[in-house]
N, C-alpha and C positions, 0 to 999 in steps of 0.2 A: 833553736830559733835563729834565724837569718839575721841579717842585720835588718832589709827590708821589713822586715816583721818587727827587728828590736828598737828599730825608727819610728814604726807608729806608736808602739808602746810606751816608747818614751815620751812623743810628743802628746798622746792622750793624760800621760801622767801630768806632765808639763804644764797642759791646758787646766786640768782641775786643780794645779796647787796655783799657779802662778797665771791663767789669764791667757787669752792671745795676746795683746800688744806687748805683755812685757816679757816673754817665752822667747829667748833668745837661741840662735842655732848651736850656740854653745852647752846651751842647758840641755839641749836636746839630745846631743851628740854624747856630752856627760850620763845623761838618762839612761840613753840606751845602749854605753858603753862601747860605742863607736867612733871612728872618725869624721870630724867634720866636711870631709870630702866625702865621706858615704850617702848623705843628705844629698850633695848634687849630684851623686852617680844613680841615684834610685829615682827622684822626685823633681830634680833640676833645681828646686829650691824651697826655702826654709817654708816660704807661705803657701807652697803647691804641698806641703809634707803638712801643714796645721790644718788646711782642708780636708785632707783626707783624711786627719786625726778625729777631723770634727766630722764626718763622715758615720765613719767608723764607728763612734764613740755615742752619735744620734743610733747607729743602725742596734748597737749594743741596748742603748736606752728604750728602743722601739720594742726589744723581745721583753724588756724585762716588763714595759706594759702588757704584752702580748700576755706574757704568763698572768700577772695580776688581773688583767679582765679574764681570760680564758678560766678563773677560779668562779665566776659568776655566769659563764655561757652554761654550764650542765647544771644549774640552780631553777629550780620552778618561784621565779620571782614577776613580782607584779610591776612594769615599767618602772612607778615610780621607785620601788626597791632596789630593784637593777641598776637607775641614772647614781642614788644613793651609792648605793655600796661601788660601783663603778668609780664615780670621780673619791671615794674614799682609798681605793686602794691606788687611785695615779697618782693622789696628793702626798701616797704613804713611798712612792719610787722618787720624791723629789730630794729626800735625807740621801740615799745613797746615790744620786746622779746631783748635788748639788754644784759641782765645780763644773761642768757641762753646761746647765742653765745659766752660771754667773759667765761663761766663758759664751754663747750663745746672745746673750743680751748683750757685752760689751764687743762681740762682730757686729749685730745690728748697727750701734751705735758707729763701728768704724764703719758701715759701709757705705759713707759718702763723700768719704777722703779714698778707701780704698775697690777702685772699681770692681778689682779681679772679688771679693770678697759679695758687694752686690749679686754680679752674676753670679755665681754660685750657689749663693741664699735663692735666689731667683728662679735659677733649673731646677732648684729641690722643690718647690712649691705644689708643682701636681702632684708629682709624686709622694709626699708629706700626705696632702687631702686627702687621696684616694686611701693612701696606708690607713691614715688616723680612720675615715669611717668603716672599713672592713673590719680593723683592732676595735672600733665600739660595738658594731653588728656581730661581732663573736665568726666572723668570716675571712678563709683567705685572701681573700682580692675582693673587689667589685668592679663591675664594667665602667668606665670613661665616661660616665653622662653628666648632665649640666646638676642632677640631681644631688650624685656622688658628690660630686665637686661641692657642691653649697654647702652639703651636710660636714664635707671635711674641712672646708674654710671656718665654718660655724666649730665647729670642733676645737679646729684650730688657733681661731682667735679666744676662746674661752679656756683652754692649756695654756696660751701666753700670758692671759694676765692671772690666772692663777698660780703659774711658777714664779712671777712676780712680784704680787702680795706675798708670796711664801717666803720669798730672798730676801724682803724689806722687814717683814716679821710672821714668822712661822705660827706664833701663836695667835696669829687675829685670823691666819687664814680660814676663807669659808671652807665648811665642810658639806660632802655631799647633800644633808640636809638643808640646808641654806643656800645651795646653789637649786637646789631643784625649786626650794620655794620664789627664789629669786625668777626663776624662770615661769612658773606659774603668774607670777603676778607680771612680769613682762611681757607672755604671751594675752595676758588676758585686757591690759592696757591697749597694745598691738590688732586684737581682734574684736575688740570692743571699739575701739575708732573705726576697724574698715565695714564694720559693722553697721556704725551708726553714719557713715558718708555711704552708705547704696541704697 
């Protein structure tokens, strides 16, 4: 392994024990048994190397859902089984990516003292949606449309607060049964108003 390689590695370690704010370039450099000049001769600095940690370390988290739904793409299941069994197996990838998640939510929170940190979250955005609804569709991609997008935003904002609940207390989290009932009675609130206003 390079050092370039033993630099994300460490900063990915870095990020799941200790946090972005408090992930110092010495910890890093300690990590990945490097020198502290290595960080800025690869990355130019400490917070361009925990970006791409956190990169890295979503694009790693993204296969491991990949696998977990792709176990219910070749299943003859009926929607509502599939949304079930589906958000059961991403709620079950949150035990082994938890330092990710807790590291994910306290960037959000930094990202209004720290600009470069916004952009970044910012650029990943389409690309997040479009990922997340092909990983639900059991497909590798889907085209750029307004449709895509909605379904991956919707996607997306129901993984945020679910890894959420989960970080606060694991054991209250809803389970895919609960979420799909949840959604039932939300859809039918939702469709039952624009129902009754035409």
């Amino acid at each position: 392994m390079g050092n370039r390689e033993a630099l994300l590695a460490g900063a990915k370690s870095c990020l799941s024990e200790k946090g972005y704010g408090r992930t110092t370039a010495r910890d890093i450099a300690g990590a990945a048994g490097v020198s502290l000049a290595a960080i800025g001769y690869h990355f130019g600095s400490k917070d361009a190397l925990m970006n791409a940690a956190m990169i890295e370390a979503l694009g790693e988290w993204g296969e491991a859902l990949g696998r977990a739904l792709a176990e219910t793409a070749g299943q003859q299941l009926d929607p509502e089984e599939r949304f079930r069994l589906s958000w059961d197996r991403v709620i079950a990838t949150f035990a082994e990516h938890r330092g990710l998640w807790r590291a994910q939510f306290e960037m959000i929170a930094m990202a209004d003292h720290v600009p470069e940190i916004a952009a970044s979250m910012g650029d990943a955005q389409k690309e997040a949606r479009l990922g997340l609804s092909a990983l639900f569709q059991g497909k590798e991609e889907v085209p750029d449309t307004p449709d895509e997008l909605n379904r991956g935003a919707f996607l997306q904002a129901l993984l945020a607060g679910i890894a959420a609940q989960w970080l606060i207390a694991p054991e209250k989290t809803p389970d895919g049964r609960a979420l799909f009932r949840g959604l039932q009675v939300l859809a039918a609130g939702v469709l039952g108003d624009a129902t009754a206003g035409s």
